[in-house]
N, C-alpha and C positions, 0 to 999 in steps of 0.2 A: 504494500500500500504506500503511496507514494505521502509525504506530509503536507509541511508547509506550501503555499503556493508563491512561487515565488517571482510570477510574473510572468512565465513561461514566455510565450510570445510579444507580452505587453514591456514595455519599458519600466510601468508603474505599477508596481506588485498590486494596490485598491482596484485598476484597472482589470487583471486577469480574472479574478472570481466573478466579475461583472460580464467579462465577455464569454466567459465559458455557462455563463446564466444565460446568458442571450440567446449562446451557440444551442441551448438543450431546449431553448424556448423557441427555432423559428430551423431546427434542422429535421429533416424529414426521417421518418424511421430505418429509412434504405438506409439511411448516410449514417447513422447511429448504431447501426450492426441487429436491429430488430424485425424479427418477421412478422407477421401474423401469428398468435397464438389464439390455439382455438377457450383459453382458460381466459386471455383478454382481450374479449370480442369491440370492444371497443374505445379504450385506453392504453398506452406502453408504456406511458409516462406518467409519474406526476412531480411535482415542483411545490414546494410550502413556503413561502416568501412570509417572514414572521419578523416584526420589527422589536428589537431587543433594547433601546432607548438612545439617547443622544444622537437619532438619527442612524443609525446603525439597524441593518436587513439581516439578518441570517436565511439563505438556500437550502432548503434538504432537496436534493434528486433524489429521485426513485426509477429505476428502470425496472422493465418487467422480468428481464434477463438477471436480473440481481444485483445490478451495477446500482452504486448509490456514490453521492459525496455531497459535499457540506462548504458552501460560499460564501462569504460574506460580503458585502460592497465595500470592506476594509481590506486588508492585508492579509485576512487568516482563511485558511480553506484545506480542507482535506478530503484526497479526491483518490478514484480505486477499489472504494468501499466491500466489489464484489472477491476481494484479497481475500475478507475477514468472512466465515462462517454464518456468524453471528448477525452480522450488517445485511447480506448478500440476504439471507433469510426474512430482516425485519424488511430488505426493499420492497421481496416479492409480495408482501403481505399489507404494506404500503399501499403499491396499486394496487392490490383486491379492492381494499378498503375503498379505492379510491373510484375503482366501477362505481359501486353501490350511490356513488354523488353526481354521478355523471349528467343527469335528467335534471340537477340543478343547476348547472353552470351553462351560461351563455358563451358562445361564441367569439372569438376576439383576435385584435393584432395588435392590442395594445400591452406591451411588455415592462409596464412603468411597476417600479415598486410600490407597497400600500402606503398609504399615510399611516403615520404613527401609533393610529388608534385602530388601527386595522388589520387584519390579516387575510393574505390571497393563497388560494388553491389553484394552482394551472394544472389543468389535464392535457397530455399530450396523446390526441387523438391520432387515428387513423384519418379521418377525413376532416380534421384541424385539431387549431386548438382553441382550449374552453378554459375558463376562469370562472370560478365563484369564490367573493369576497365578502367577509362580514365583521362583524364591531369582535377587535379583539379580547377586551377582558369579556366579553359574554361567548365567546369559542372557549377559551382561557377557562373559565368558572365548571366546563363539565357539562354544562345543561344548554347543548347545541347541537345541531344534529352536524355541526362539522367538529363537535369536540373531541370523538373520538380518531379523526384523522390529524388533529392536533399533539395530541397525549401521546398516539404510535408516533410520530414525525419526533416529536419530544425525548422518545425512548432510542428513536435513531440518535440522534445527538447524544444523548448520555453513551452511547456503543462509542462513537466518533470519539469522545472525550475520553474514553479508557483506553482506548487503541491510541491515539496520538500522546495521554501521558507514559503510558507504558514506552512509547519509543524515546520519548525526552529522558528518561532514566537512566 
């Protein structure tokens, strides 16, 4: 699993996590190594863009293939995810989850992060992609029908966090 992000292509380490957001948000499944699978009839992807405060986004990917990693529109990002057992696991389980919301999220090409007080779900469809956004401390609180794709998204990030201290060790 690869760590820190340290720019890769970008000059500005803030810039990479932002552009590899972009790149999972507007690249077609071909291009992304994903087939059709007949378990995700109609999502591969999903994305949880969660604002963590002082203007700061944290990214969870999710691929249906297992692939998962963790953005920030800062400098920190942990990408590979399908390395780790553990990860690869909570991804697939991720988009399941993430079917089940499908019928709520509209349509979109609009790839902006949420306002502060907000949190966005992107589903990366087969035949596009879809967003549904709503008031974050009331996703946050449990009692939302996107809470529980919150808490798993959540559980991914604590995995990301024990994997990446474990390597600083």
């Amino acid at each position: 699993m690869s760590s820190d992000l340290q720019g890769g292509n970008s000059r500005n380490p803030a810039e990479a996590g932002q552009g590899l957001r972009k790149m999972m948000l507007t690249s077609s499944p071909e291009k992304l190594g994903i087939k059709l699978f007949e378990a995700f009839p109609k999502i591969y992807g999903v994305l949880m863009d969660w604002p963590t405060g002082h203007g700061n986004v944290a990214s969870v990917i999710s691929l249906c293939d297992g692939n998962a990693s963790l953005y920030t529109n800062g400098t920190f990002g942990v990408i590979g995810g399908i390395g780790n057992e553990n990860v690869r696991k909570c991804a697939v389980e991720f988009v399941t989850m993430a079917e089940g919301n499908y019928a709520e999220a509209l349509s979109t090409s609009d790839y902006s992060y949420p306002k502060p007080d907000r949190i966005k779900f992107y589903f990366c469809g087969y035949e596009g992609l879809r967003v549904v956004e709503s008031d974050l401390n009331l996703v946050s609180s449990g009692n939302h029908q996107l809470s529980n794709l919150f808490n798993h998204a959540q559980h991914m990030i604590g995995l990301f966090r024990q994997i990446y201290s474990a390597r600083q060790k």
